[in-house]
Structure formats: structure tokens, C-alpha cells
PDBQT receptor file of N, H, CA, C and O in Angstrom, charges set to zero:
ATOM      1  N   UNK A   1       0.844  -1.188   0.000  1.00  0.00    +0.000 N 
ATOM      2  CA  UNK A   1       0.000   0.000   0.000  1.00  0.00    +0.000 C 
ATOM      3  C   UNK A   1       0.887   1.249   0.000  1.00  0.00    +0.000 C 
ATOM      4  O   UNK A   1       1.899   1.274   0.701  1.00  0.00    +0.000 OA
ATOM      5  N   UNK A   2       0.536   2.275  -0.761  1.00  0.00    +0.000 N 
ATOM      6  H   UNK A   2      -0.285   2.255  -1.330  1.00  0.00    +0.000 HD
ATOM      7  CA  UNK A   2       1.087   3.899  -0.678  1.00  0.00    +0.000 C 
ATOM      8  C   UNK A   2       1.008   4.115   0.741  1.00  0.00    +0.000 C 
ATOM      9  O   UNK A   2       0.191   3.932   1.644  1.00  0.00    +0.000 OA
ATOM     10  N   UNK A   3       2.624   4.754   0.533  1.00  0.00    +0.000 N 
ATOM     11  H   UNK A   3       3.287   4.903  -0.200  1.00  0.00    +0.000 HD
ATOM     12  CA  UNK A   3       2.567   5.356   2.150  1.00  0.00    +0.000 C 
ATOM     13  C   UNK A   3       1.597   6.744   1.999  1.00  0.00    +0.000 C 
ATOM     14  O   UNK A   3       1.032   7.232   1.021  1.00  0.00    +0.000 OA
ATOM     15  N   UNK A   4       1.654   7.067   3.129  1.00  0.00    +0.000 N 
ATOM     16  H   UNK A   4       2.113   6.671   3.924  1.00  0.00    +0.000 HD
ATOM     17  CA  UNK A   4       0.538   8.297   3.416  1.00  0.00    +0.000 C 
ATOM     18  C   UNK A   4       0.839   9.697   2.521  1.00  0.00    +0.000 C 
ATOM     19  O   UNK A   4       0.039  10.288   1.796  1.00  0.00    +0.000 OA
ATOM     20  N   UNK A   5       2.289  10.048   2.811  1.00  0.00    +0.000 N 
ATOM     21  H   UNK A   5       2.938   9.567   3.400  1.00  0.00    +0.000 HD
ATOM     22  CA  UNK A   5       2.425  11.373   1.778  1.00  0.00    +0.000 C 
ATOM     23  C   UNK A   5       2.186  10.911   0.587  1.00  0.00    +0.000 C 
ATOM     24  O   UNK A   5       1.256  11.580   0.137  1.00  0.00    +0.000 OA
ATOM     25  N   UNK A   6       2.625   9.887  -0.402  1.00  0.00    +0.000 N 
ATOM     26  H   UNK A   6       3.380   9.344  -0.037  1.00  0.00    +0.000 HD
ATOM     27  CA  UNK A   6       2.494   9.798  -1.256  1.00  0.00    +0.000 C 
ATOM     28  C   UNK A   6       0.844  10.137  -1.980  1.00  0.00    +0.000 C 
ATOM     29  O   UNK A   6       0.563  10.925  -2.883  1.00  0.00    +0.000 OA
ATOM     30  N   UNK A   7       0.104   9.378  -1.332  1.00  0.00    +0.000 N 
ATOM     31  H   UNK A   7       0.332   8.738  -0.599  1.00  0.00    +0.000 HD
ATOM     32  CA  UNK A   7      -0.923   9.316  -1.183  1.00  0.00    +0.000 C 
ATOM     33  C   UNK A   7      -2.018  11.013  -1.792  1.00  0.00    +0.000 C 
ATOM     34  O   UNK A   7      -2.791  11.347  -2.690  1.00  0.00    +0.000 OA
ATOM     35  N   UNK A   8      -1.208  11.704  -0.283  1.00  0.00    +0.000 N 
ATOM     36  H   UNK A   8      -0.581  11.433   0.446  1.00  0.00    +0.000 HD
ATOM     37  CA  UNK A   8      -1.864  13.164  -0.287  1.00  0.00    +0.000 C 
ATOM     38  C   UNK A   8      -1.365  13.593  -1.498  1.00  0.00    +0.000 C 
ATOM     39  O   UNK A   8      -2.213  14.227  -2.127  1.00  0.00    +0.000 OA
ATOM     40  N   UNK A   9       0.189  13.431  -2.319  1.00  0.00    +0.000 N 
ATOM     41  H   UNK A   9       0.877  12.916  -1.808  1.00  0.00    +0.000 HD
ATOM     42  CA  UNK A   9       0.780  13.978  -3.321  1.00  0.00    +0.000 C 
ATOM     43  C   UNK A   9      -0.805  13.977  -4.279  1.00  0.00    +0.000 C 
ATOM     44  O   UNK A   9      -1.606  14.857  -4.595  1.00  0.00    +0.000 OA
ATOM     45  N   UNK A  10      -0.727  12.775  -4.461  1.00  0.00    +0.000 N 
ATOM     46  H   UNK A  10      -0.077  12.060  -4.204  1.00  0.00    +0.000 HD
ATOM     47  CA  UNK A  10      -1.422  12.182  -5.494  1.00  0.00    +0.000 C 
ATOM     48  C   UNK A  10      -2.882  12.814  -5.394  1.00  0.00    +0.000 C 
ATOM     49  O   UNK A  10      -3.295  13.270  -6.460  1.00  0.00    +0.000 OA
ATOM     50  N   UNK A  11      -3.560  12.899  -4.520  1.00  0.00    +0.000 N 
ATOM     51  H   UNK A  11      -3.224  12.529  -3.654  1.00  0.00    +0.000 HD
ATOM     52  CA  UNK A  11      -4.602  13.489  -4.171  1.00  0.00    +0.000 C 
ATOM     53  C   UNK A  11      -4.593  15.217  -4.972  1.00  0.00    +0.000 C 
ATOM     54  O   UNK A  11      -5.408  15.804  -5.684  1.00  0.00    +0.000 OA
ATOM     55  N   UNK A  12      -3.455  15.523  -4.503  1.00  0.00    +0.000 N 
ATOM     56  H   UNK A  12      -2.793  15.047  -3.925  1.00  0.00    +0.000 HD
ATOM     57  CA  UNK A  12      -3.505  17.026  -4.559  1.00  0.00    +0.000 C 
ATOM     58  C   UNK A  12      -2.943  17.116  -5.804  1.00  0.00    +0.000 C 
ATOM     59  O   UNK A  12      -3.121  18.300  -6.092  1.00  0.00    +0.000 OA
ATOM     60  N   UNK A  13      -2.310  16.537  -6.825  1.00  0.00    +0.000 N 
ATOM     61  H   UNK A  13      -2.166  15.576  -6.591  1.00  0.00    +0.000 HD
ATOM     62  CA  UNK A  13      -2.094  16.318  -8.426  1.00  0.00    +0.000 C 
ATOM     63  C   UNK A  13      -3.648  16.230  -8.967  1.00  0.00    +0.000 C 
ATOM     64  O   UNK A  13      -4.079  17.281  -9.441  1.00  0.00    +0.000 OA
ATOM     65  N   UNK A  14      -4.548  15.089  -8.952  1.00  0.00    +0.000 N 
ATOM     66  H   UNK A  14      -4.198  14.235  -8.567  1.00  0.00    +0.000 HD
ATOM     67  CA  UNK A  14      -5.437  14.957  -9.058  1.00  0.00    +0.000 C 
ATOM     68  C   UNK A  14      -6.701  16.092  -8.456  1.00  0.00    +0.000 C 
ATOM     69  O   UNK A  14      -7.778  16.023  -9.048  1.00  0.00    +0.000 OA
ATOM     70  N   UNK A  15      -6.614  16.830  -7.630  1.00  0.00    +0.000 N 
ATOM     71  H   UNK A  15      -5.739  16.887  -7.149  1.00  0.00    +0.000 HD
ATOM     72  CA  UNK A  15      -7.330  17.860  -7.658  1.00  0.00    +0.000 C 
ATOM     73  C   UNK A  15      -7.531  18.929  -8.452  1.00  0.00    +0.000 C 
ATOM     74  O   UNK A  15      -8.569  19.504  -8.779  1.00  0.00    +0.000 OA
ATOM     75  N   UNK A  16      -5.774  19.226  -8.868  1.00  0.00    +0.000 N 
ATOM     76  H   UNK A  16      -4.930  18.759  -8.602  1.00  0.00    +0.000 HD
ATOM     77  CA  UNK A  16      -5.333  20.454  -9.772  1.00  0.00    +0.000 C 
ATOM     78  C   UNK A  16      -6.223  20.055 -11.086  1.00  0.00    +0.000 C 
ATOM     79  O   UNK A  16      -7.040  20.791 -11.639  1.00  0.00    +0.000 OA
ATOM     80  N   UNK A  17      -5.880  18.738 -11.452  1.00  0.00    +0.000 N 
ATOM     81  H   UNK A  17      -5.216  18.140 -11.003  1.00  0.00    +0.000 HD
ATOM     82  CA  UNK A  17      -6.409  18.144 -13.011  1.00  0.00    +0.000 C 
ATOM     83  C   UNK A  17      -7.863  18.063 -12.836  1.00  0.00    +0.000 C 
ATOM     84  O   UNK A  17      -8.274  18.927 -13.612  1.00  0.00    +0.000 OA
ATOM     85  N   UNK A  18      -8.753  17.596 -12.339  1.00  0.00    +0.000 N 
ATOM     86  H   UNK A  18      -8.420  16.894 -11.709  1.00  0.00    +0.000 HD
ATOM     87  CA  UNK A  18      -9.909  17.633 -11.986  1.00  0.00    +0.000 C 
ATOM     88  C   UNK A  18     -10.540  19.616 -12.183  1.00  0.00    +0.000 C 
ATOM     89  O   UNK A  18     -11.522  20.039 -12.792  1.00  0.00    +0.000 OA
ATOM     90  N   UNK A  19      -9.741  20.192 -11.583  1.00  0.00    +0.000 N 
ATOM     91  H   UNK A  19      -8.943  19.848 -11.089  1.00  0.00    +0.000 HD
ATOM     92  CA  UNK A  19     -10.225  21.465 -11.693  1.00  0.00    +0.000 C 
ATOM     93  C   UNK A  19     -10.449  22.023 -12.820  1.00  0.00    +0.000 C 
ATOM     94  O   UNK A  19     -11.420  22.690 -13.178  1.00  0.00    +0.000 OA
ATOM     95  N   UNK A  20      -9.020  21.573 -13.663  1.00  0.00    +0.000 N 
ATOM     96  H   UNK A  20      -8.231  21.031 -13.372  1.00  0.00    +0.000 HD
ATOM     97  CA  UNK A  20      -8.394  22.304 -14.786  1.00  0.00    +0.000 C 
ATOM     98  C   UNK A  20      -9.864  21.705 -15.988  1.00  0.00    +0.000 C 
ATOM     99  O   UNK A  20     -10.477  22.379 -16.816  1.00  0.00    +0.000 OA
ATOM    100  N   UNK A  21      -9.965  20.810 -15.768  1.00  0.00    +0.000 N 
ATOM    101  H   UNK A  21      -9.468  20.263 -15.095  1.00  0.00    +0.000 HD
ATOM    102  CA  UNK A  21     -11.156  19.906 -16.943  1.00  0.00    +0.000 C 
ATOM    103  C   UNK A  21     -12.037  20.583 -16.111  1.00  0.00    +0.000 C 
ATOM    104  O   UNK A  21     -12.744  21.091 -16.981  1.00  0.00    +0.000 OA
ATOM    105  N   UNK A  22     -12.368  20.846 -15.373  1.00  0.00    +0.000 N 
ATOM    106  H   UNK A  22     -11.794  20.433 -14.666  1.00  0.00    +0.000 HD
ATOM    107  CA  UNK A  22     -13.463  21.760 -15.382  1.00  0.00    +0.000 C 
ATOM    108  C   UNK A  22     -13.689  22.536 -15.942  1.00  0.00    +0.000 C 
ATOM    109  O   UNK A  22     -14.659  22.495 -16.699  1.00  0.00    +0.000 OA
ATOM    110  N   UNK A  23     -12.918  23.588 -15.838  1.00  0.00    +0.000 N 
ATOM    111  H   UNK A  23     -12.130  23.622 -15.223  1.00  0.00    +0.000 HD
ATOM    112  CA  UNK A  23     -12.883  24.836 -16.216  1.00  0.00    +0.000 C 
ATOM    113  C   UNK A  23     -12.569  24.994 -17.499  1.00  0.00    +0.000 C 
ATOM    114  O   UNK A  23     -12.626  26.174 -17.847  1.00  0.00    +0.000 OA
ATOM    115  N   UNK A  24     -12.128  23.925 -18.688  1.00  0.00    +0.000 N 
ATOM    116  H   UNK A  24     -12.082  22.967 -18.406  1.00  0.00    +0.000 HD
ATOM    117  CA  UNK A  24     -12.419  23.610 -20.078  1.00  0.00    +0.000 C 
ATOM    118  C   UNK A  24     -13.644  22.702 -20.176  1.00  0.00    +0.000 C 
ATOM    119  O   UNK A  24     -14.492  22.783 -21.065  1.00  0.00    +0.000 OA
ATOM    120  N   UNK A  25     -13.645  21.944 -19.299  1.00  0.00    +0.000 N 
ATOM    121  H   UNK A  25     -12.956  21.879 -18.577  1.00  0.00    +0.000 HD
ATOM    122  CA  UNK A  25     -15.047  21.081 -20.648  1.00  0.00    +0.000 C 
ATOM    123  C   UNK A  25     -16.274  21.005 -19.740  1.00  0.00    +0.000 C 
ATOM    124  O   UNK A  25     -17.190  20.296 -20.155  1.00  0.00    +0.000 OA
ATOM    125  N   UNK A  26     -16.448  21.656 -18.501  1.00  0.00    +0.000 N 
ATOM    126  H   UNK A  26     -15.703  22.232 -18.164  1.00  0.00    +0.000 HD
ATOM    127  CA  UNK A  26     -17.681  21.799 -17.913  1.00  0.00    +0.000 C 
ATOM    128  C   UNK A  26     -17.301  20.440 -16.323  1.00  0.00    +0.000 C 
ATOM    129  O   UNK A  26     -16.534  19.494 -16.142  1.00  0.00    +0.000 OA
ATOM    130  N   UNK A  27     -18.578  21.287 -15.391  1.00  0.00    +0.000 N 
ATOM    131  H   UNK A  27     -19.201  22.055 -15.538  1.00  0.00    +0.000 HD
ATOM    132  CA  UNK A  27     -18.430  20.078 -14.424  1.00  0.00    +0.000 C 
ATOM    133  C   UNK A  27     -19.071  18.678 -14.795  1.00  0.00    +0.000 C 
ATOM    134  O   UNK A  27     -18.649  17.678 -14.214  1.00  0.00    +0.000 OA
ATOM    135  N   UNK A  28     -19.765  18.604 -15.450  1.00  0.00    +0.000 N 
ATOM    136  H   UNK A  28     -20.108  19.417 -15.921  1.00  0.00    +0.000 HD
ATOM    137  CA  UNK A  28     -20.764  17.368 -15.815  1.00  0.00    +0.000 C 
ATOM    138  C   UNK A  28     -20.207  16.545 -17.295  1.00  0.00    +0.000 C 
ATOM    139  O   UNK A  28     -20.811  15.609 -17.819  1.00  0.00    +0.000 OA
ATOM    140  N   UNK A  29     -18.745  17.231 -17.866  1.00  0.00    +0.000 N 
ATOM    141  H   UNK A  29     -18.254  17.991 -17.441  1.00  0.00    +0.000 HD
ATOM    142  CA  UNK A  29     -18.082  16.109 -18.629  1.00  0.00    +0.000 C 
ATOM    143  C   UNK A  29     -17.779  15.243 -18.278  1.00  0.00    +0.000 C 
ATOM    144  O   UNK A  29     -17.639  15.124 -17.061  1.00  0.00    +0.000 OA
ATOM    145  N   UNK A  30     -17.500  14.120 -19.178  1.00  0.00    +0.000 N 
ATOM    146  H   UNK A  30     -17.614  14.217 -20.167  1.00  0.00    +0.000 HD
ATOM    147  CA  UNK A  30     -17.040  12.997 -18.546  1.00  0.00    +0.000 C 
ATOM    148  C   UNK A  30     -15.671  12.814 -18.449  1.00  0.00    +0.000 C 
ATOM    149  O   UNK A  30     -15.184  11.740 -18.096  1.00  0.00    +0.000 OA
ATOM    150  N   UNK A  31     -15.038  13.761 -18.730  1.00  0.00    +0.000 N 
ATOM    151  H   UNK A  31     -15.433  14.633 -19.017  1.00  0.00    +0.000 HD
ATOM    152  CA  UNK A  31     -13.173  13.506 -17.671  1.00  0.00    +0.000 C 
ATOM    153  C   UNK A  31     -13.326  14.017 -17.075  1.00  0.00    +0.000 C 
ATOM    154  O   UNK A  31     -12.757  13.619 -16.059  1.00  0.00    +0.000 OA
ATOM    155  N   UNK A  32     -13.994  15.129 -16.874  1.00  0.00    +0.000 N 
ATOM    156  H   UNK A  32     -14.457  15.452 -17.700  1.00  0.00    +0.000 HD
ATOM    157  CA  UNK A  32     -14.162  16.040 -14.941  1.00  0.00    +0.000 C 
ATOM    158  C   UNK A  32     -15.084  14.820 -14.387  1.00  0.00    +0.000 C 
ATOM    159  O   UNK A  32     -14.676  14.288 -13.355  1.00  0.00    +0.000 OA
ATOM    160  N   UNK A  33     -15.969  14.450 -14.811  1.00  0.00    +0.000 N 
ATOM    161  H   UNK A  33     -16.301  14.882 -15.650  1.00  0.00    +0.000 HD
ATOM    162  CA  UNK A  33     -16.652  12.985 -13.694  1.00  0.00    +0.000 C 
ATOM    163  C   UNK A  33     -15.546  12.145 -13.349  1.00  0.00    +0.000 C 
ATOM    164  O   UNK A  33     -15.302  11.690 -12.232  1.00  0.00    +0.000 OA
ATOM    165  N   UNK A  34     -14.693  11.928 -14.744  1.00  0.00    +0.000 N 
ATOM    166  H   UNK A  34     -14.891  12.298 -15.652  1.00  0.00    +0.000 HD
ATOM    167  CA  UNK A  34     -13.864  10.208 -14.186  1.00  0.00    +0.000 C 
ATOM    168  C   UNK A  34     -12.620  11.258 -13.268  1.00  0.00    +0.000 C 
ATOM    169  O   UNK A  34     -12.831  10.923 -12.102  1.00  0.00    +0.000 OA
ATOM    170  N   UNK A  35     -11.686  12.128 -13.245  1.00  0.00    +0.000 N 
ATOM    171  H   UNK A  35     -11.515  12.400 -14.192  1.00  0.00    +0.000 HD
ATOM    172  CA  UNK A  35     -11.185  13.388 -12.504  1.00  0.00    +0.000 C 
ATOM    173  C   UNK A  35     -11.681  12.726 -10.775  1.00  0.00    +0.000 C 
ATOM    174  O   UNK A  35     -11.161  12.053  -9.884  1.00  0.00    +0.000 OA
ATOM    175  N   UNK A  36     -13.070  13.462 -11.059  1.00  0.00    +0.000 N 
ATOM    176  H   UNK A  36     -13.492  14.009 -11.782  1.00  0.00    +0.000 HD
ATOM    177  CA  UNK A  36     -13.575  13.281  -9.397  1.00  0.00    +0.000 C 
ATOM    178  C   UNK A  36     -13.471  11.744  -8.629  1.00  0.00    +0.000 C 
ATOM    179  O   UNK A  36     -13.085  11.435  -7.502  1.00  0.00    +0.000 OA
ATOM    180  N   UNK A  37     -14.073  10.817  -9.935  1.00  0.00    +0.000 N 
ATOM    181  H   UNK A  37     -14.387  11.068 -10.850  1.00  0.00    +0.000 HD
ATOM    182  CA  UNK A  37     -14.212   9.247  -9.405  1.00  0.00    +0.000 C 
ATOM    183  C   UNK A  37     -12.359   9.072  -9.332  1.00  0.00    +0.000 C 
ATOM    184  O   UNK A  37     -11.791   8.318  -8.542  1.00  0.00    +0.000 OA
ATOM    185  N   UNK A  38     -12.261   9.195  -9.474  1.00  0.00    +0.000 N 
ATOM    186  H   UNK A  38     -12.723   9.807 -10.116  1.00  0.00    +0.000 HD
ATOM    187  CA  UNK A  38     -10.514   8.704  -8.821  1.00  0.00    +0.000 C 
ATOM    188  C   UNK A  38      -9.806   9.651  -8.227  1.00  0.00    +0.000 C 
ATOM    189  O   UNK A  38      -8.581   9.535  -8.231  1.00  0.00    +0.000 OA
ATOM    190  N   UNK A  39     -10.337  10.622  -7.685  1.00  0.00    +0.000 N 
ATOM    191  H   UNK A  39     -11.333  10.716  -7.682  1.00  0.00    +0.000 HD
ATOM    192  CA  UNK A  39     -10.089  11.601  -6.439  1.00  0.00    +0.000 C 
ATOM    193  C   UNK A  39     -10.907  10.862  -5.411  1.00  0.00    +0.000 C 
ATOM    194  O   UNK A  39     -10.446  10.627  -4.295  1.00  0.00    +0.000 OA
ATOM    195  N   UNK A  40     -12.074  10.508  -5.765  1.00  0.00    +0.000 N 
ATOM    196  H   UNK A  40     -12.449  10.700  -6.673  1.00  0.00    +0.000 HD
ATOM    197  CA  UNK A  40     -12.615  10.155  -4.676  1.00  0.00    +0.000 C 
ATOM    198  C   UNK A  40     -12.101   8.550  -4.346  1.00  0.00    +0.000 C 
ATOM    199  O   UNK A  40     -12.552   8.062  -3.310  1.00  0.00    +0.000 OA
ATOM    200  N   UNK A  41     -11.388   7.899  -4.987  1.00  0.00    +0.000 N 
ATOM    201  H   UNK A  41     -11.022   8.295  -5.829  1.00  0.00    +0.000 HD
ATOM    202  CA  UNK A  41     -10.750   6.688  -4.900  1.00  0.00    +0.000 C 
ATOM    203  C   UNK A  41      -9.019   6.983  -3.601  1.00  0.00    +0.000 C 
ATOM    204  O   UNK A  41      -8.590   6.429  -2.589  1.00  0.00    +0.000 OA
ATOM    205  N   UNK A  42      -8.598   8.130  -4.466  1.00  0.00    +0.000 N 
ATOM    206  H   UNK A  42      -8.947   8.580  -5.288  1.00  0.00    +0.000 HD
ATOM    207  CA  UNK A  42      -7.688   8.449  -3.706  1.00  0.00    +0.000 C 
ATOM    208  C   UNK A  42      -7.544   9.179  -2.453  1.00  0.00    +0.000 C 
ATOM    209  O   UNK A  42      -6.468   9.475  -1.933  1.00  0.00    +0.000 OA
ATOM    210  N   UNK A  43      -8.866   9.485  -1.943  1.00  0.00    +0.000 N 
ATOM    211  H   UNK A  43      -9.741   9.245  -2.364  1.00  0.00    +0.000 HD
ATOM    212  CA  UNK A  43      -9.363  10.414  -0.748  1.00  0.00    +0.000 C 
ATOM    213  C   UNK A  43     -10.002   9.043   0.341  1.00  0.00    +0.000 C 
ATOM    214  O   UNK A  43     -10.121   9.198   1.556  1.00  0.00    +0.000 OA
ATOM    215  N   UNK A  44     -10.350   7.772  -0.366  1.00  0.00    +0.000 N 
ATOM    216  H   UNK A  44     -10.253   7.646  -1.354  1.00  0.00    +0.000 HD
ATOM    217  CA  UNK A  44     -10.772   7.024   0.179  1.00  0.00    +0.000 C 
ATOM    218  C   UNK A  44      -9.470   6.079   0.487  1.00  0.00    +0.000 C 
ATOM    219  O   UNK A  44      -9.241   5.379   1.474  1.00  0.00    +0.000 OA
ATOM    220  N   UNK A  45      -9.042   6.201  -0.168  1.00  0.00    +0.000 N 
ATOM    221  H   UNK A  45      -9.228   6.769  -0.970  1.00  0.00    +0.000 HD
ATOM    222  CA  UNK A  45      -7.495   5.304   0.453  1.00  0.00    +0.000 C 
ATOM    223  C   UNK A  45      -6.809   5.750   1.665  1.00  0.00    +0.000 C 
ATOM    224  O   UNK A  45      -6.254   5.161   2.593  1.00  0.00    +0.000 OA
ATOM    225  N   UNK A  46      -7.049   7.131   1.329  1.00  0.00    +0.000 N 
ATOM    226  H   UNK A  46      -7.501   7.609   0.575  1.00  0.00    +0.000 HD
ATOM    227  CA  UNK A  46      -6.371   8.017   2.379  1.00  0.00    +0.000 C 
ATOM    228  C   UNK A  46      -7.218   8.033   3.776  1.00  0.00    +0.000 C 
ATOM    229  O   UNK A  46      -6.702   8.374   4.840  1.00  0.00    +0.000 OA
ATOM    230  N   UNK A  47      -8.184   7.742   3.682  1.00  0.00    +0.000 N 
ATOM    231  H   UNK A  47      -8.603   7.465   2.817  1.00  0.00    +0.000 HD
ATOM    232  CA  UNK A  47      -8.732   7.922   4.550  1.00  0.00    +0.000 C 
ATOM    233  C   UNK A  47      -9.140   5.950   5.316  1.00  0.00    +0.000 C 
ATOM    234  O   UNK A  47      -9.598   5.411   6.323  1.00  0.00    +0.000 OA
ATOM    235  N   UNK A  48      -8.813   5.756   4.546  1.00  0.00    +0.000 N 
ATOM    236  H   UNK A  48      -8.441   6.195   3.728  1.00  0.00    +0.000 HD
ATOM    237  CA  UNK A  48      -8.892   4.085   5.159  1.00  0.00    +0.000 C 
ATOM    238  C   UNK A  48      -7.417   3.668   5.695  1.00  0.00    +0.000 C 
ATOM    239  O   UNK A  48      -7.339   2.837   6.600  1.00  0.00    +0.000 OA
ATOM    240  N   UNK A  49      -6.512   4.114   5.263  1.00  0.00    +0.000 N 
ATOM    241  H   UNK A  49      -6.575   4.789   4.528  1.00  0.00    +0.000 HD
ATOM    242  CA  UNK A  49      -4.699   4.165   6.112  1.00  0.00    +0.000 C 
ATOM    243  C   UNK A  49      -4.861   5.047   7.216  1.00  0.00    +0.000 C 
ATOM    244  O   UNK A  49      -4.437   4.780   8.340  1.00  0.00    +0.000 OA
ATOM    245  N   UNK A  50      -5.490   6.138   6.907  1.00  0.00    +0.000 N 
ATOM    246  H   UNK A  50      -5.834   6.355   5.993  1.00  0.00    +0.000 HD
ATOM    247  CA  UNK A  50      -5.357   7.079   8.558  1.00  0.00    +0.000 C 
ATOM    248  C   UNK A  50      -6.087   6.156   9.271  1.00  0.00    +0.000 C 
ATOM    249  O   UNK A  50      -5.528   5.707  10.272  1.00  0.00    +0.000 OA
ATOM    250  N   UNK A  51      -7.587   5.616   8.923  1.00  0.00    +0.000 N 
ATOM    251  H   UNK A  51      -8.041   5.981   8.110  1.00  0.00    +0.000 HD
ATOM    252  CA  UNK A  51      -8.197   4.979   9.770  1.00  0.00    +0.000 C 
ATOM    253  C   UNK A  51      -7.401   3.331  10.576  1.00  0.00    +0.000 C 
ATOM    254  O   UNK A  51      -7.146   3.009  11.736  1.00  0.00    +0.000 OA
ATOM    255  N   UNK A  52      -7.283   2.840   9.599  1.00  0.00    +0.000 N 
ATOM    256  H   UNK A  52      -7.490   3.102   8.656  1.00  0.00    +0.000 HD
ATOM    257  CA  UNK A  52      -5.913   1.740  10.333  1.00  0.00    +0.000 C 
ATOM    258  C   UNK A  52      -4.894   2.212  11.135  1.00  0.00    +0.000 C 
ATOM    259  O   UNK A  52      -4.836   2.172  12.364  1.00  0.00    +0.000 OA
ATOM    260  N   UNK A  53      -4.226   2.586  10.482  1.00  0.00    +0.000 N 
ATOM    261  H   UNK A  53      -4.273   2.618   9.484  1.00  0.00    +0.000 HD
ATOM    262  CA  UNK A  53      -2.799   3.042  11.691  1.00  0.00    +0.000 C 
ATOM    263  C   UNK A  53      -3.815   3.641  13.248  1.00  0.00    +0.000 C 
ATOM    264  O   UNK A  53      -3.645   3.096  14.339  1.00  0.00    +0.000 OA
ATOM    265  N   UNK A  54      -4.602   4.555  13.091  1.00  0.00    +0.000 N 
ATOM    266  H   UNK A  54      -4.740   4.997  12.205  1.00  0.00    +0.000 HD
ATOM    267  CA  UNK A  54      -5.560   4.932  14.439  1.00  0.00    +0.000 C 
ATOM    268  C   UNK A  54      -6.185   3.947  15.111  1.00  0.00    +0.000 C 
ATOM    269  O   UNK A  54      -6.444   3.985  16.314  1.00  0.00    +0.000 OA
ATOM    270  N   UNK A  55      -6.480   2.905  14.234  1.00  0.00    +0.000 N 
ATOM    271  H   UNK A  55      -6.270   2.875  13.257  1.00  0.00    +0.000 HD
ATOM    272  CA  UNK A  55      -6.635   1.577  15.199  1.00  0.00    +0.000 C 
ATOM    273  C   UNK A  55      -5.663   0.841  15.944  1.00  0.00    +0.000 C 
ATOM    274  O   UNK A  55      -5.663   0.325  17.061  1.00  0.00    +0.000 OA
ATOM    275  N   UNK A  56      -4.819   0.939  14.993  1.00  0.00    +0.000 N 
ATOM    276  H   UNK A  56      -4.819   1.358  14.085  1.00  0.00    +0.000 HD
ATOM    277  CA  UNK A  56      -3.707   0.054  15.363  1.00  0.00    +0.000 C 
ATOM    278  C   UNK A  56      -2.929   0.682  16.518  1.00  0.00    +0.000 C 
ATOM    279  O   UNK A  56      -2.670  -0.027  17.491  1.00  0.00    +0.000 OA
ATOM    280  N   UNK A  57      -2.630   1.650  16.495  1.00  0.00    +0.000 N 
ATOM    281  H   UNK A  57      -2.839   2.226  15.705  1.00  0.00    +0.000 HD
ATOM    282  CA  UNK A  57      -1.761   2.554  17.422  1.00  0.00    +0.000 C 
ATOM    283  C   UNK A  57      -2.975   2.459  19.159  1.00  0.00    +0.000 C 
ATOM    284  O   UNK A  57      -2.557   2.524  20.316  1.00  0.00    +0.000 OA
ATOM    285  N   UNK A  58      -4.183   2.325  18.790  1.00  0.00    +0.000 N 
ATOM    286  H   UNK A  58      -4.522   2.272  17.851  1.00  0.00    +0.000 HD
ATOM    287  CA  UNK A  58      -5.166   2.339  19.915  1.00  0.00    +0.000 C 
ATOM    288  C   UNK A  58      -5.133   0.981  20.457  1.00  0.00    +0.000 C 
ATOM    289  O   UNK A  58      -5.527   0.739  21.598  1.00  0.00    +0.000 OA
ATOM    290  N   UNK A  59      -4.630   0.008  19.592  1.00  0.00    +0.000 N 
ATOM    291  H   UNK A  59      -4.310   0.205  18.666  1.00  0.00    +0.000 HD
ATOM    292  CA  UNK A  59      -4.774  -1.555  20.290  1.00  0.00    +0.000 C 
ATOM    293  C   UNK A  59      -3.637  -1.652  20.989  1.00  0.00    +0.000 C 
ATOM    294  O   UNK A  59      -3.520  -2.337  22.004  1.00  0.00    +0.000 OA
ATOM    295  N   UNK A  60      -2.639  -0.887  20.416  1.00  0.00    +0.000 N 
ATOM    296  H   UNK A  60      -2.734  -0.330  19.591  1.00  0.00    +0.000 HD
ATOM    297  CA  UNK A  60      -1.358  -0.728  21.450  1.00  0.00    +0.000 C 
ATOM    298  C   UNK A  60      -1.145  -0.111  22.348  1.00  0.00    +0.000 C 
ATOM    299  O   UNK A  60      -0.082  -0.376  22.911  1.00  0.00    +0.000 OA
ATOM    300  N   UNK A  61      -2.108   1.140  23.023  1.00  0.00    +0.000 N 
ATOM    301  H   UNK A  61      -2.971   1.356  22.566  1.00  0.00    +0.000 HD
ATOM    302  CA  UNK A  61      -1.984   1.541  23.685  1.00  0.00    +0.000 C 
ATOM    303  C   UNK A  61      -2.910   1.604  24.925  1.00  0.00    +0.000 C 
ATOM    304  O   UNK A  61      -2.723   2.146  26.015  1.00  0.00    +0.000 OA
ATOM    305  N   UNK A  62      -4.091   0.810  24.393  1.00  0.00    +0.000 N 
ATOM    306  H   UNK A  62      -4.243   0.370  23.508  1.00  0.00    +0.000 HD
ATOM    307  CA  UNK A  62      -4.746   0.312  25.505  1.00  0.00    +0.000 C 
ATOM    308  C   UNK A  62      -4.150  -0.974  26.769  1.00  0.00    +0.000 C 
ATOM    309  O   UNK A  62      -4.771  -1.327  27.771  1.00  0.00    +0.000 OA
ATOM    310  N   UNK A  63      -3.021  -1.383  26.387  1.00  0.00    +0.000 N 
ATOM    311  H   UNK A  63      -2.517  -1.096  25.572  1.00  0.00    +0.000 HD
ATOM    312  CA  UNK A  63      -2.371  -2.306  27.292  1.00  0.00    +0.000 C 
ATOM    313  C   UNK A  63      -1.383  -1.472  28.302  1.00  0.00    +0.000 C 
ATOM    314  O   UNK A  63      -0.685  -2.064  29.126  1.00  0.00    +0.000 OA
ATOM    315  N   UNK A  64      -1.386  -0.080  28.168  1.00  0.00    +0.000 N 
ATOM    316  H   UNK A  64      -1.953   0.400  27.499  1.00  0.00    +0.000 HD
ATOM    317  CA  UNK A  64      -0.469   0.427  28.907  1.00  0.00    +0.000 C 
ATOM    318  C   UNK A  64      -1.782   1.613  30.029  1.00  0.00    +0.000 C 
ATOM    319  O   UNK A  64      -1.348   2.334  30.927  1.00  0.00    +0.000 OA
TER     320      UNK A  64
């Protein structure tokens, strides 16, 4: 799995491009749709690694 910065890199590449097709071919084209669907792929990754490591770090620290 992508470590975490990488992750945000990628996120925040993919935002810029997502915008940019906006602002040429409309919000409701379909590369500003597919843009968002794999922002929202990469916002969900990101957010399922923060959510692990926060578990994980909590199973370890409930023994102390």
C-alpha cells in the first residue's frame, strides 16, 4: 500500500487536473466525472490508512 504522503501527493495532483477539466469542458463532462471518481478513490485510500494506523496505534496503547 502507498505510504501516506504519497498518497496526499497524489490526491492534490489529481485535484489540480480535476479542476483544470473543469474549467475547459464543464463540471458534468465525462473527464471532470472520471477526474472526481478517482479523487474520490484516492481520498478514500487516504482515509482508510489514517483509519488503520488509528486503530492500530489504539490496540497498542490500551495495554499500557
Amino acid at each position: 500500500m502507498l505510504c501516506q504522503k504519497v498518497i496526499v501527493e497524489k490526491v492534490e495532483e489529481k485535484r489540480q487536473e480535476m479542476i483544470k477539466l473543469a474549467a475547459i469542458y464543464g463540471l458534468t463532462s465525462l473527464l471532470t466525472v472520471q477526474a472526481s471518481q478517482e479523487l474520490d478513490t484516492l481520498l478514500n485510500a487516504l482515509t482508510n490508512k489514517r483509519d488503520s494506523e488509528y486503530f492500530s496505534l489504539k490496540k497498542v496503547y490500551r495495554y499500557f
